[in-house]
C-alpha positions as CSV (number, residue, x, y, z in Angstrom):
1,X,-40.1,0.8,-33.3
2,X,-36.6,1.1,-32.3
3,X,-34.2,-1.7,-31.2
4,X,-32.2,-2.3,-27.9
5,X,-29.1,-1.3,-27.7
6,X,-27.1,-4.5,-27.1
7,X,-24.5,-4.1,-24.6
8,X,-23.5,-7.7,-23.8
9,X,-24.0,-10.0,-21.0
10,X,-24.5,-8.3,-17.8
11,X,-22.0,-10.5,-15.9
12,X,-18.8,-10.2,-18.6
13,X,-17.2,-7.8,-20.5
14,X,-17.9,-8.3,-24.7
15,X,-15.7,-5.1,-25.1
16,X,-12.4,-6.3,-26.9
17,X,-9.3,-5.1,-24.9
18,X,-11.1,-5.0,-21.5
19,X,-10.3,-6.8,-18.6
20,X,-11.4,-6.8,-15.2
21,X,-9.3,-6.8,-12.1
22,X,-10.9,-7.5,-8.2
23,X,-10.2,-5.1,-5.5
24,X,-9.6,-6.9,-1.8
25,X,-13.1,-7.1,-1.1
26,X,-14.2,-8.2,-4.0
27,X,-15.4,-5.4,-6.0
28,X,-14.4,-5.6,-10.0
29,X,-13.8,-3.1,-12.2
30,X,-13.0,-3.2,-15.9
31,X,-10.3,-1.7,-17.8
32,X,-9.6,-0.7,-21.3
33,X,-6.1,-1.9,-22.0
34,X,-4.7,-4.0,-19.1
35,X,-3.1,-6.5,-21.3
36,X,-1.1,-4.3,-23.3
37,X,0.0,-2.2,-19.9
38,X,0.9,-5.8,-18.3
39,X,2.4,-6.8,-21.6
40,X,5.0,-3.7,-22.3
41,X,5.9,-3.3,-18.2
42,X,7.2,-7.1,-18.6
43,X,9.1,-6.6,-21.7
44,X,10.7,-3.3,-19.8
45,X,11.9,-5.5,-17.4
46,X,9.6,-4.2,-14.2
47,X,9.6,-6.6,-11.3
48,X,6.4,-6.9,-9.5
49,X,6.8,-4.3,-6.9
50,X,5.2,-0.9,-5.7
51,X,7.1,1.3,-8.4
52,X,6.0,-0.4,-11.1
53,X,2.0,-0.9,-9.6
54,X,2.3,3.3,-9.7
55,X,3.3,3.0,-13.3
56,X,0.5,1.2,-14.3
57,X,-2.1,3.4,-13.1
58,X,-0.2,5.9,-14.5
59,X,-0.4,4.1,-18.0
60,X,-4.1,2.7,-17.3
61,X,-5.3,6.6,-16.8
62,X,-5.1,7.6,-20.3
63,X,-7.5,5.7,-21.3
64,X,-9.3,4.6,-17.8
65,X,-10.8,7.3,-15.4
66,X,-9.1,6.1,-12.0
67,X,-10.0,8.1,-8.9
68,X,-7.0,10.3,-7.8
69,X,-7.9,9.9,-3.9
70,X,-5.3,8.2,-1.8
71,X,-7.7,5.6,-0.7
72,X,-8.7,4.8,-4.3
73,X,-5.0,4.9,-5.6
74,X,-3.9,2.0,-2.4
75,X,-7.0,-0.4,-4.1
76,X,-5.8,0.2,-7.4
77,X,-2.1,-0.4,-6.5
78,X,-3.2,-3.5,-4.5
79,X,-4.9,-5.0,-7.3
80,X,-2.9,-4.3,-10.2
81,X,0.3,-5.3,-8.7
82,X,-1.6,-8.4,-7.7
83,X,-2.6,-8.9,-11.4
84,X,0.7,-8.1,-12.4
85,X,2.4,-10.8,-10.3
86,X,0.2,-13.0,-11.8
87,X,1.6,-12.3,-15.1
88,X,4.9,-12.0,-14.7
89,X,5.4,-15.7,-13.1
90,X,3.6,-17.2,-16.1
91,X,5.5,-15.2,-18.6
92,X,8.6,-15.6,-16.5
93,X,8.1,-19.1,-16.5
């Protein structure tokens, strides 16, 4: 008899160096390396603007499959560079 494959709990990640971020309406999506991404913009110096929200998802696609579709791109901008603001005050701080 074989054994279930144990993913984790339905309702949180238990993948080490995944985090999720929440679109404007609500929907969550999880992604492998956010920390790291947020991490190295802020010691580059990147203020929380649209330039550097582009930059992540430019970082976040090697290892994340992020739809290229303008539509997608605006809700991944919108919530990163939310999540980035975030994290630069408290570091900042």
């Amino acid at each position: 008899m074989t054994q279930p494959l144990n993913l984790g709990n339905c309702c949180g990640s238990s993948i080490p160096g995944v985090r999720k971020i929440t679109f404007p309406d609500g929907d969550q999506v999880g992604l492998i390396g956010l920390d790291a991404v947020l991490e190295s913009a802020f010691k580059e110096g990147r203020l929380p603007d649209d330039s550097t929200a582009i930059e992540l998802i430019n970082r976040l696609r090697e290892k994340n499959y992020i739809p290229a579709s303008a539509p997608a791109e605006a809700l991944y901008r919108e919530a990163l560079l939310n999540q980035y603001r975030r994290y630069y005050e408290i570091r900042k701080r």
